[in-house]
LOZA-530842 format. One line per 8 residues: number of its first residue (from 1); for each residue x, y, z of N, C-alpha, C, O, CB. Coordinates in steps of 0.1 Angstrom, whole numbers. Glycine has a CB too. Layout:
NUM> X:Y:Z:X:Y:Z:X:Y:Z:X:Y:Z:X:Y:Z  ... .
END
This chain:
1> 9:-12:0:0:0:0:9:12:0:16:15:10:-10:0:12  9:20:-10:14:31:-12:13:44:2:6:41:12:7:36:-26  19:55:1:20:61:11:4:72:13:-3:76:22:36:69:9  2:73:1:-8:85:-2:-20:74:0:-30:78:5:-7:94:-19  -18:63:-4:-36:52:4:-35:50:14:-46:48:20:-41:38:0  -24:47:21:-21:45:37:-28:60:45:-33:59:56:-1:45:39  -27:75:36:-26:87:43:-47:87:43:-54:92:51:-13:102:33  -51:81:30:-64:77:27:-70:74:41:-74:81:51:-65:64:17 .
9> -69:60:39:-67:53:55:-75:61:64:-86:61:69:-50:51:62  -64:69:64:-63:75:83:-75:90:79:-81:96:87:-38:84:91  -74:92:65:-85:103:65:-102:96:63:-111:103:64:-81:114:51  -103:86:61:-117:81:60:-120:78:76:-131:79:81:-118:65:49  -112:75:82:-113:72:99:-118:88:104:-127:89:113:-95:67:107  -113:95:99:-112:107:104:-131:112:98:-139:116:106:-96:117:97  -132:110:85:-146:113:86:-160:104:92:-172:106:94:-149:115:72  -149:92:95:-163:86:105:-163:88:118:-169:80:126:-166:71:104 .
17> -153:100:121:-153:100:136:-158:118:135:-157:124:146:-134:96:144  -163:123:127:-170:132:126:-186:132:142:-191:142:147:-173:131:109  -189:121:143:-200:122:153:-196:122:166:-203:123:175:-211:113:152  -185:120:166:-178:122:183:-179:135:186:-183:143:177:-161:118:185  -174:138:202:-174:154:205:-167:164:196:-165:162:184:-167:156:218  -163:175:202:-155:181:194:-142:181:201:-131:181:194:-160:194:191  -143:182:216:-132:180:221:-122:166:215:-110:167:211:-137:180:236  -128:155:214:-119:144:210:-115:148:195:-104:147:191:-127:129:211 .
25> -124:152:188:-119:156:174:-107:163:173:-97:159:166:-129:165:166  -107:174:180:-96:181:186:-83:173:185:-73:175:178:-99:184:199  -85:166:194:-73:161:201:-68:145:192:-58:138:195:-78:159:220  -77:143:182:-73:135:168:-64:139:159:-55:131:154:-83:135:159  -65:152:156:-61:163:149:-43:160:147:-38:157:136:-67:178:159  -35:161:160:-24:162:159:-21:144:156:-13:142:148:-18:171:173  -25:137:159:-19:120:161:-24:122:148:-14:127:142:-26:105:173  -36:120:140:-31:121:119:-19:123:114:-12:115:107:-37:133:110 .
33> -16:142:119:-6:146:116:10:136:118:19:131:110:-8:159:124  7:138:134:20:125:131:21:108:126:30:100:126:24:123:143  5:110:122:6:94:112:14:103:101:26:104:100:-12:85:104  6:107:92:15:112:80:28:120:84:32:127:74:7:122:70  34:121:92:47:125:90:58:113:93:70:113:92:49:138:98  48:104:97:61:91:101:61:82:90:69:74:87:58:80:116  47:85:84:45:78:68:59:82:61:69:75:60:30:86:57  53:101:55:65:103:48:79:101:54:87:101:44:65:115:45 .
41> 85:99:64:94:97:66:95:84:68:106:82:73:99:104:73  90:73:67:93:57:59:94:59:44:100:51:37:79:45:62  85:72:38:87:69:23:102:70:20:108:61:14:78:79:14  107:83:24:121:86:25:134:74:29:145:74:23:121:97:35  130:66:37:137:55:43:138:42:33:146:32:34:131:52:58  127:42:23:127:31:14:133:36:-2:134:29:-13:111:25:15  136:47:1:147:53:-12:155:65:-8:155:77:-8:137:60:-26  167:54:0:176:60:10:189:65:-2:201:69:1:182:46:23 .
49> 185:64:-12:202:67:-23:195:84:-26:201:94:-21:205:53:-45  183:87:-34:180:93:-36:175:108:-25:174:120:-28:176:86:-42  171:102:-12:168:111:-5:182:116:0:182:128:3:158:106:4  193:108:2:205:117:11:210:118:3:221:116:8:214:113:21  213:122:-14:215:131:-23:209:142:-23:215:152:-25:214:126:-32  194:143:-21:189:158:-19:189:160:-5:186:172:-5:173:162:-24  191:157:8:196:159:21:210:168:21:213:178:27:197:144:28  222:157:12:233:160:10:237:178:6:243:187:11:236:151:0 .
57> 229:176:-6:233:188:-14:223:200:-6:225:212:-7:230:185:-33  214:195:1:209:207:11:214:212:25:212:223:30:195:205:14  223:199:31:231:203:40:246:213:39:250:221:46:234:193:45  253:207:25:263:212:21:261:229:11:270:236:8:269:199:13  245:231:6:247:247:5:243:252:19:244:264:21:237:254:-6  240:246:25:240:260:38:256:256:48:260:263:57:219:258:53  259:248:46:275:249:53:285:258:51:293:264:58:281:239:50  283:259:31:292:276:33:285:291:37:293:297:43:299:282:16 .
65> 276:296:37:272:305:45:271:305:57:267:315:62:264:309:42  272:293:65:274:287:86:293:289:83:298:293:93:267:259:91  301:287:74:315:283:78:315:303:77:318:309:86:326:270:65  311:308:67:317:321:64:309:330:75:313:342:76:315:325:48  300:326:83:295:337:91:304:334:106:304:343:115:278:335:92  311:320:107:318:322:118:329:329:114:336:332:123:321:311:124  334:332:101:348:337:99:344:352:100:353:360:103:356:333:83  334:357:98:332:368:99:330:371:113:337:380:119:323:373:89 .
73> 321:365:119:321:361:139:335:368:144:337:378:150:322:339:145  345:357:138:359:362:148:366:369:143:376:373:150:370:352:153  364:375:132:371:390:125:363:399:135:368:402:146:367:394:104  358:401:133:346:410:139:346:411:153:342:421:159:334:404:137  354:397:160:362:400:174:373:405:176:374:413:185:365:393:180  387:400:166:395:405:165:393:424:160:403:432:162:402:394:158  382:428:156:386:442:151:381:447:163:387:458:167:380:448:138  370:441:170:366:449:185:379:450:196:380:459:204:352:440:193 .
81> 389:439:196:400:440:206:409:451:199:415:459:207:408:425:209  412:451:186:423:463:184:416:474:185:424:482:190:431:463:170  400:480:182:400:491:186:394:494:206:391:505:211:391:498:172  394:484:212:395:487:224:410:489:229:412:491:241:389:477:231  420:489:221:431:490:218:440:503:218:451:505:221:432:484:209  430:513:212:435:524:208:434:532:217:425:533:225:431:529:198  448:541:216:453:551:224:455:567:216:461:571:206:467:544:228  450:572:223:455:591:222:472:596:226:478:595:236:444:601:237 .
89> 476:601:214:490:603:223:489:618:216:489:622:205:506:590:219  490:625:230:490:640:233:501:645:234:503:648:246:484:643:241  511:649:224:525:659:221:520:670:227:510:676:223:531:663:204  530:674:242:526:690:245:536:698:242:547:694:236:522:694:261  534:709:245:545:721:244:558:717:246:558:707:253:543:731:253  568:720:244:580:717:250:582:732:259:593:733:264:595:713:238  575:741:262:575:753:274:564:748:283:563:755:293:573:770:268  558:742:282:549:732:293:554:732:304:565:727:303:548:718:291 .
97> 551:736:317:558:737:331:552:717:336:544:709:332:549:754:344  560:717:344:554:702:350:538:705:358:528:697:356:566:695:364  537:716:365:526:717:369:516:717:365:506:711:370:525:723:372  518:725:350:507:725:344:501:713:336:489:711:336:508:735:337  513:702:329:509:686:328:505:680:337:498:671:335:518:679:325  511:686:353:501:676:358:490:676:359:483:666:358:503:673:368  484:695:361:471:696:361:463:691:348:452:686:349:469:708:363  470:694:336:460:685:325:460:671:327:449:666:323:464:687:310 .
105> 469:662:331:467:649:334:456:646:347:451:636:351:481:643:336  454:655:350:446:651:365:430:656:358:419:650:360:452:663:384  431:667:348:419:667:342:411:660:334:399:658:334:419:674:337  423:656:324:416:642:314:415:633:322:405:626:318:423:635:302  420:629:331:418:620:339:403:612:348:400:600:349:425:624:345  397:625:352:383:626:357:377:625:350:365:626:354:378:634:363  380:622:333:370:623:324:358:613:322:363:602:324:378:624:313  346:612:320:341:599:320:342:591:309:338:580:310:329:598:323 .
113> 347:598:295:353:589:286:366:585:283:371:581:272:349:591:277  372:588:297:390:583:297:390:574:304:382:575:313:401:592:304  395:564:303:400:551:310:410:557:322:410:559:334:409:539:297  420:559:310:435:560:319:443:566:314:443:564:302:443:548:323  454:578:321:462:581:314:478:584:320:481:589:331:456:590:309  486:581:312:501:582:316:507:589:307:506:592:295:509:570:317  517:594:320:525:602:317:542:599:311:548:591:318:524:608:327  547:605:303:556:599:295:567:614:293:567:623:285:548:593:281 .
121> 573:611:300:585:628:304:595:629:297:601:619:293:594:629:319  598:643:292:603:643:279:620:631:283:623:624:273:606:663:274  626:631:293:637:623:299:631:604:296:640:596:294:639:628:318  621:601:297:617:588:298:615:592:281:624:589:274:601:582:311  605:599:275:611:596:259:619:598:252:619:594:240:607:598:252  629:605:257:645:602:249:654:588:254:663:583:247:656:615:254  649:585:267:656:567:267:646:559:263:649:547:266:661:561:282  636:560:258:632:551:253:631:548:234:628:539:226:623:552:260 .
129> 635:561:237:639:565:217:655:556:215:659:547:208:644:591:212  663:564:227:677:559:225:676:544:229:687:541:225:688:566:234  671:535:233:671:524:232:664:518:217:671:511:211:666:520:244  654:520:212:647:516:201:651:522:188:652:516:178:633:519:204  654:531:190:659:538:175:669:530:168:668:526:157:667:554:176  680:527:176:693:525:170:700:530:166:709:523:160:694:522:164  701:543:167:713:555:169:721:556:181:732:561:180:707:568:169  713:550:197:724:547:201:735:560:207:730:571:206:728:539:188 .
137> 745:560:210:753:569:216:754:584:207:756:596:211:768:562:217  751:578:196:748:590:184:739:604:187:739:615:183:739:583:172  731:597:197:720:605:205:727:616:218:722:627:221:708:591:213  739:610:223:744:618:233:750:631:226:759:637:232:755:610:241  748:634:217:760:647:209:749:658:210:753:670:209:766:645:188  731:657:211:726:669:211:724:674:222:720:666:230:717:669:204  726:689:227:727:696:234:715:698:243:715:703:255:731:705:227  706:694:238:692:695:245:684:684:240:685:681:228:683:710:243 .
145> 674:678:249:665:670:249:650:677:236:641:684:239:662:670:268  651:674:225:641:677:215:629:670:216:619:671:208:645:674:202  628:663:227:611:654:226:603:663:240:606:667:251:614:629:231  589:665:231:585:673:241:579:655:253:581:643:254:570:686:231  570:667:262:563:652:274:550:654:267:544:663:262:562:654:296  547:639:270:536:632:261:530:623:270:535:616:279:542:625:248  512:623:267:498:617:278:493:610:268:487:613:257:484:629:287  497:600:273:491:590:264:475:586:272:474:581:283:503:576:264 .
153> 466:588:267:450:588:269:445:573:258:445:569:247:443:607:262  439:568:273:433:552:269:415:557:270:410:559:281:440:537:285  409:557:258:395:563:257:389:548:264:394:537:261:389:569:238  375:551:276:366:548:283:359:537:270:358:540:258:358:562:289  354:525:277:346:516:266:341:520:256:343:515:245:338:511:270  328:532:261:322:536:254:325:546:244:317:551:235:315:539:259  341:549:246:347:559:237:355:553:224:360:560:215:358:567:245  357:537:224:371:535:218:366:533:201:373:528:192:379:519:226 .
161> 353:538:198:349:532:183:360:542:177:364:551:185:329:533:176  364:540:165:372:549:159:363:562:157:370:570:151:378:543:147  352:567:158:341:578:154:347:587:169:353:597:170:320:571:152  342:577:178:340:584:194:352:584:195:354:594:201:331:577:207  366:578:193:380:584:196:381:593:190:387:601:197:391:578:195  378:599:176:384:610:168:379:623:177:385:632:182:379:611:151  366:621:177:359:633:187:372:639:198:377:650:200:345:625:198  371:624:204:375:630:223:393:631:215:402:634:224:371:612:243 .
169> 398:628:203:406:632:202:407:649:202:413:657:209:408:625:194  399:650:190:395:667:184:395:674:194:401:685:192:380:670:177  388:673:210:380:678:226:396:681:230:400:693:232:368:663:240  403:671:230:420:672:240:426:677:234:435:683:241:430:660:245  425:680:217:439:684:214:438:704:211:446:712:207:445:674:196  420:707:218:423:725:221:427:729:235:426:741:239:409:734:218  433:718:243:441:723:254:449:730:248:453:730:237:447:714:262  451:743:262:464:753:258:482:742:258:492:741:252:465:770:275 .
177> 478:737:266:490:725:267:501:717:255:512:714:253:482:712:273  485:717:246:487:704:236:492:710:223:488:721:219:471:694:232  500:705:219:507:709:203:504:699:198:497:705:190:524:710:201  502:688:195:492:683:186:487:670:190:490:667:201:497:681:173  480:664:185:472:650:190:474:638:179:475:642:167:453:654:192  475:625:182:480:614:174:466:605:180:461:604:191:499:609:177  463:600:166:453:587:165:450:586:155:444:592:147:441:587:172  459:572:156:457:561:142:444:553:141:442:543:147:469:548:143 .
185> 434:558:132:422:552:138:418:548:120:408:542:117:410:564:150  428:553:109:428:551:96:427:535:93:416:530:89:441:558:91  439:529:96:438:516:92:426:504:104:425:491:105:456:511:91  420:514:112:407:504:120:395:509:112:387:500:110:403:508:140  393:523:105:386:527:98:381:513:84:370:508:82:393:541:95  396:512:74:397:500:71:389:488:70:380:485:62:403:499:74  395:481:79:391:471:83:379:471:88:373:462:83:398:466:90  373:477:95:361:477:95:350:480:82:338:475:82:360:486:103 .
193> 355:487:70:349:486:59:354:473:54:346:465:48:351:498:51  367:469:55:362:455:48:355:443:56:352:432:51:375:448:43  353:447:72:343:439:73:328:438:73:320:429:73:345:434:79  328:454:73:311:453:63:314:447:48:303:444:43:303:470:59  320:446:42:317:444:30:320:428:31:317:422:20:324:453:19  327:418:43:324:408:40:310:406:42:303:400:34:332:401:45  305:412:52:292:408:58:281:411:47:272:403:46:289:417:73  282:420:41:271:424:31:271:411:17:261:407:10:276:443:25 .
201> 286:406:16:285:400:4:281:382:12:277:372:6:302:402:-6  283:383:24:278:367:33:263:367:30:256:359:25:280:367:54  260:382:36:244:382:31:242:378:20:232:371:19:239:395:31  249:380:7:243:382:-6:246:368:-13:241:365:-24:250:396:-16  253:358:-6:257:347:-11:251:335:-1:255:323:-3:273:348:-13  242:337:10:233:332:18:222:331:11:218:320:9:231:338:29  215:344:4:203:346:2:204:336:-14:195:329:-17:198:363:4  215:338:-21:217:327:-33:217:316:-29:207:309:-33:229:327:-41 .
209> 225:311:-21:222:294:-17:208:291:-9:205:279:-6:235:286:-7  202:299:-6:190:296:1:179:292:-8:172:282:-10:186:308:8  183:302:-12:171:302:-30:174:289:-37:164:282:-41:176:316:-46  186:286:-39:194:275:-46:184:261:-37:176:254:-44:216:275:-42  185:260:-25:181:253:-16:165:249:-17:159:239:-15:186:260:-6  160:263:-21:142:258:-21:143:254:-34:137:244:-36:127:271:-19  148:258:-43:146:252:-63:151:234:-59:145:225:-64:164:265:-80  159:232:-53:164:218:-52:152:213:-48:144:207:-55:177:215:-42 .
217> 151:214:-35:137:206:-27:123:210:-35:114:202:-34:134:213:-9  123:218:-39:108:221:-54:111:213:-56:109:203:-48:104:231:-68  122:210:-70:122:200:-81:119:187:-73:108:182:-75:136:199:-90  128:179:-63:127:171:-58:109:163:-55:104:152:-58:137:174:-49  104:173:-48:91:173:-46:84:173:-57:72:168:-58:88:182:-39  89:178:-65:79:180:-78:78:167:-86:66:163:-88:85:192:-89  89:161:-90:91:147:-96:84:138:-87:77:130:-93:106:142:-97  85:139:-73:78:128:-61:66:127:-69:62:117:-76:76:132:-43 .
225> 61:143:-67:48:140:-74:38:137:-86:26:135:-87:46:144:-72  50:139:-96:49:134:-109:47:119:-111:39:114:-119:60:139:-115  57:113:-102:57:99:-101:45:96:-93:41:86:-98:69:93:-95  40:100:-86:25:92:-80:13:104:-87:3:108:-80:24:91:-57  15:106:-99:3:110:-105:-11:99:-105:-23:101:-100:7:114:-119  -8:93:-110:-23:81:-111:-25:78:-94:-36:73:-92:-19:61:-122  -20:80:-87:-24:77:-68:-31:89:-70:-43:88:-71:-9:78:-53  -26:101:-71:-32:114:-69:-50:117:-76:-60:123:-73:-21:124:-77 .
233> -46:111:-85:-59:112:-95:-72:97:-84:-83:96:-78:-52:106:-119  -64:92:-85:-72:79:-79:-77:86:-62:-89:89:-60:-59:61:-78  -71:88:-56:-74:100:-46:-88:112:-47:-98:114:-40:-60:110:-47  -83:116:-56:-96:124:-59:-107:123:-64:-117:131:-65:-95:131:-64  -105:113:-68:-120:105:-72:-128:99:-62:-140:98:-62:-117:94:-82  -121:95:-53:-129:85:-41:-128:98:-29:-128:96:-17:-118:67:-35  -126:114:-34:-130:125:-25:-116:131:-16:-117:141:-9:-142:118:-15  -107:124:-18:-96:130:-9:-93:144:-12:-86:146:-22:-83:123:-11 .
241> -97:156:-4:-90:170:-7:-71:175:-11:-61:168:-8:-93:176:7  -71:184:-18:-64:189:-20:-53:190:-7:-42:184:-7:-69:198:-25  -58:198:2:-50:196:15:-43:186:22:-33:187:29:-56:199:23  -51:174:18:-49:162:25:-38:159:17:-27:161:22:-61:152:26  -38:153:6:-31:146:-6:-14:159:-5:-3:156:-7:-44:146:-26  -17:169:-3:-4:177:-1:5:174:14:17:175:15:-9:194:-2  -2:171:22:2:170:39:14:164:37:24:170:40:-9:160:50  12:150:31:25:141:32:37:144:21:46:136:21:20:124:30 .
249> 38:153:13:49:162:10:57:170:15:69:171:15:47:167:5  44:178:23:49:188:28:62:181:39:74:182:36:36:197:36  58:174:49:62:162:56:76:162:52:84:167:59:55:150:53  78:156:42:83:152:34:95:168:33:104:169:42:71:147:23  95:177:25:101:184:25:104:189:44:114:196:46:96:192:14  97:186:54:104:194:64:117:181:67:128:184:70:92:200:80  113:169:67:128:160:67:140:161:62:150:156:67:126:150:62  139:169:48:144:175:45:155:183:51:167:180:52:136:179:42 .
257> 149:192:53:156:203:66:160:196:76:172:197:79:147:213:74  153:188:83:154:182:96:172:174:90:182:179:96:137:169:99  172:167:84:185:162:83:197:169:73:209:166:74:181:148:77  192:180:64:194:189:58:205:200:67:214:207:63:181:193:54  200:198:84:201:208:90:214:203:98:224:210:103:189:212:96  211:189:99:220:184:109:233:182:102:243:183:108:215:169:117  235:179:84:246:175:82:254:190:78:266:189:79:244:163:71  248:204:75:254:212:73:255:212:87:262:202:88:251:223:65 .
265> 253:215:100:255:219:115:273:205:117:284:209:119:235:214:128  270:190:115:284:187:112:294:194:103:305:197:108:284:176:108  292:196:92:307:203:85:308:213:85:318:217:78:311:201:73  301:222:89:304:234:94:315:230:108:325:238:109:289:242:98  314:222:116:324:218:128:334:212:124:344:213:131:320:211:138  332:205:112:342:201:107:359:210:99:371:210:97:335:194:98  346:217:97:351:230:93:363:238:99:374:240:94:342:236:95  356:242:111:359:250:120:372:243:125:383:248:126:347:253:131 .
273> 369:229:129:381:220:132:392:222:127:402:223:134:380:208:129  394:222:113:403:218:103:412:229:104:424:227:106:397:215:89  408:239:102:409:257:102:415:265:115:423:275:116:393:262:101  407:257:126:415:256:139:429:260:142:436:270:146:415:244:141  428:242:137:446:245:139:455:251:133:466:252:139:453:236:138  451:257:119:458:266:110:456:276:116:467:282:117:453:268:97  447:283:123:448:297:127:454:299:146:457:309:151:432:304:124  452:284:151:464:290:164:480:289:161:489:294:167:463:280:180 .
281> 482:278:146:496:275:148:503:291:145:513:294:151:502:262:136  492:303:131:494:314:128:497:321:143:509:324:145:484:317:120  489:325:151:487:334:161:495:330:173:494:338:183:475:336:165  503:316:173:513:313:180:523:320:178:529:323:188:515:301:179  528:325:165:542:330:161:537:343:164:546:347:172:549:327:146  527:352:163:525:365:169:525:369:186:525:379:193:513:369:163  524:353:190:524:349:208:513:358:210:514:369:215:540:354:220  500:352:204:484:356:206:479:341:211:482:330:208:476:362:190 .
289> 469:344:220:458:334:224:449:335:223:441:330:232:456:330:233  445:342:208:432:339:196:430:322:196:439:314:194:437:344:177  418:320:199:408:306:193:403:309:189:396:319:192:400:297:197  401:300:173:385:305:169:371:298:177:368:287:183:382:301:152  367:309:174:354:303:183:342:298:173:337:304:163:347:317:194  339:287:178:325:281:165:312:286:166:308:298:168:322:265:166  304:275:164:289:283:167:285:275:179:289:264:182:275:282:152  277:284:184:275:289:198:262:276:196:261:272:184:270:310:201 .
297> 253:270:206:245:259:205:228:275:199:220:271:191:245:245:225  227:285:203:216:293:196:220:294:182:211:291:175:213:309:203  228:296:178:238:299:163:230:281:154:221:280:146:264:298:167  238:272:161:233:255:155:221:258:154:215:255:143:235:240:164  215:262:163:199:260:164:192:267:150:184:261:142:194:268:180  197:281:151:194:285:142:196:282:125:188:287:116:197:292:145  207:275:124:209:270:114:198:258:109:194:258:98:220:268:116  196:249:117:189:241:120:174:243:114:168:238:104:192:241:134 .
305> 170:253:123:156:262:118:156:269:105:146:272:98:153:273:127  165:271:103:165:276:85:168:266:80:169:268:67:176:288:78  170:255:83:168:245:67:156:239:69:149:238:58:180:229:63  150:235:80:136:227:82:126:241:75:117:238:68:131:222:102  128:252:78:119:267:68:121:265:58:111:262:51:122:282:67  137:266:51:137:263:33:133:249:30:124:248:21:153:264:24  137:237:36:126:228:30:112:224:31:107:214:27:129:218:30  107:234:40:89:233:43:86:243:29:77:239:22:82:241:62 .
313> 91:254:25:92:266:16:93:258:0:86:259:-10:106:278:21  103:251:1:106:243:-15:91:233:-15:83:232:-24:124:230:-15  92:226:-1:79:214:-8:64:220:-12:55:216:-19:75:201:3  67:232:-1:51:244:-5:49:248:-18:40:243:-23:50:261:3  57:256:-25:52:256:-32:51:247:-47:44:249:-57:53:264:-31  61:236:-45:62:223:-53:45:221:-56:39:223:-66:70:208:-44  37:215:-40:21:207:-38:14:215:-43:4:211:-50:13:204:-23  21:232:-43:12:245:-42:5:246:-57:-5:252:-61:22:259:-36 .
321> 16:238:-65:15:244:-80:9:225:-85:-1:221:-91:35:254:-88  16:221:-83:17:206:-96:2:198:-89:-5:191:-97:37:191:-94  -2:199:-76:-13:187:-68:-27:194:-74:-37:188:-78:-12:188:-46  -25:209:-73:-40:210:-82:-38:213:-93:-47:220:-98:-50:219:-78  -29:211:-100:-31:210:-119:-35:196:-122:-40:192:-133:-14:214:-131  -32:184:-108:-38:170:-114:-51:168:-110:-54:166:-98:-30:158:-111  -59:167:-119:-71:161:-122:-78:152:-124:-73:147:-134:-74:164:-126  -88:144:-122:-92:131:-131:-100:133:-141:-104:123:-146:-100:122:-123 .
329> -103:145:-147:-107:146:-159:-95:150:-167:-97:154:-179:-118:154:-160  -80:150:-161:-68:158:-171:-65:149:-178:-57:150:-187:-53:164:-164 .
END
């Protein structure tokens, strides 16, 4: 007995249980449902080559938009730690009295979008030039100390985006103190445009394999139902609705997803695995303790839920179009 006379079956039961309450009708309602969905998923289990070919190729297009949204995940961390990173470095006067640095360090200081700030004396940055430069004793021949003292200003959480540092840069550097103000906030500017533009083109190559993903599960559904045309017709003759004769497709496409979901959620980890170790052996030689981080169990989940949607979406409108163009007078 085919799947769609089996689904018969359980709907002729259903109209002779029409004189029961309503409450029990009710509560009929969902146990059908899960007759035909354990149906369709025996139909699936007795053409196991063909179903995990379209499972396959629906798990493996949503695995590259799950692999590339975690690469964009930990870029997207790494650019939040370098610009919590950034520092103000405030060149003052070289006629600057100490007093008066200290009083501007004690001012930015109380600031509520300053973290922290140190002080760096014109004597502490000439030994620390003459160590790093490499000039070296070369440095003892000038007559006077040329580096003015310099406050290095660590901007408050809510300060460090490169937008809100240029500001509280712009605010410090009309102190009478300050001769000019330094923030490299150019190459975070950067990188942050290229990672909108990965994110915009993740978007744009998601929404293609998604699409890719319901045209697969259509066709697939569509042929199912091509092949039980004479069931379908034989169906509607002995009164079976449109709704009914579609149910166990639908079914059908959410299994789809359902396993669809689980094998992209594996190689996406597989993924992440492999890649792994390529990117601590990299961040070892920089003596960083970057991991990548995978998807989070709400992240799987979600993934999960968008393939059981695109293959409830592909088999909808597969039933939606081909189940009522067949007829028994066609």
């Amino acid at each position: 007995m085919s799947l769609l006379f089996r689904n018969r079956v359980v709907e002729k039961g259903a109209q002779q249980q029409k004189g029961l309450p309503l409450w029990r009708r009710l509560l009929m309602v969902p146990v059908h449902h899960l007759q035909q969905a354990v149906s369709s998923l025996g139909e699936l289990w007795r053409n196991p080559i063909a179903s995990l070919m379209t499972v396959a190729v629906l798990g493996l297009s949503l695995t590259l938009p799950s692999a590339l949204y975690v690469m964009v995940k930990n870029t997207t961390q790494i650019a939040d730690q370098w610009q919590q990173a950034s520092e103000i470095s405030l060149f003052l006067r070289t006629d600057a009295s100490e007093q008066s640095v200290a009083t501007l360090k004690q001012q930015i200081s109380i600031r509520n979008d300053v973290e922290a700030v140190q002080w760096i004396t014109k004597q502490q940055g000439f030994e620390q030039f003459k160590a790093t430069s490499g000039f070296g004793e070369t440095l003892d021949y000038f007559d006077s100390n040329p580096l003015p003292d310099v406050l290095v200003v660590t901007p408050a959480e809510q300060a460090r985006t490169p937008t809100r540092a240029q500001a509280l840069l712009d605010e410090l550097s009309q102190a009478r103190e300050v001769q000019m103000g330094k923030l490299d906030v150019d190459w975070l500017t950067r990188l942050q445009a290229i990672v909108d533009l990965i994110q915009d083109v993740l978007a744009a190559l998601a929404l293609l394999l998604c699409i890719s993903v319901i045209l697969i599960v259509s066709n697939t559904i569509r042929l199912n139902i091509l092949s039980k045309r004479d069931e379908i017709v034989i169906m509607k003759l002995v009164g079976a609705t449109d709704a009914f004769i579609q149910r166990p497709f639908l079914y059908t496409g959410v299994w789809y997803g359902v396993a669809g979901g689980v094998i992209a959620w594996l190689a996406t980890q597989l993924l992440i695995w492999w890649i792994g170790s390529a990117v601590t052996d990299v961040t070892e030689l920089y003596q960083s303790q970057f991991a990548l981080a995978g998807l989070t169990v709400g992240e799987m989940l979600m993934v999960w839920l968008v393939a059981v949607a695109l293959g409830l979406v592909g088999s909808f409108l597969a039933v939606r179009k081909h189940i009522k163009s067949i007829e028994p007078d066609a």
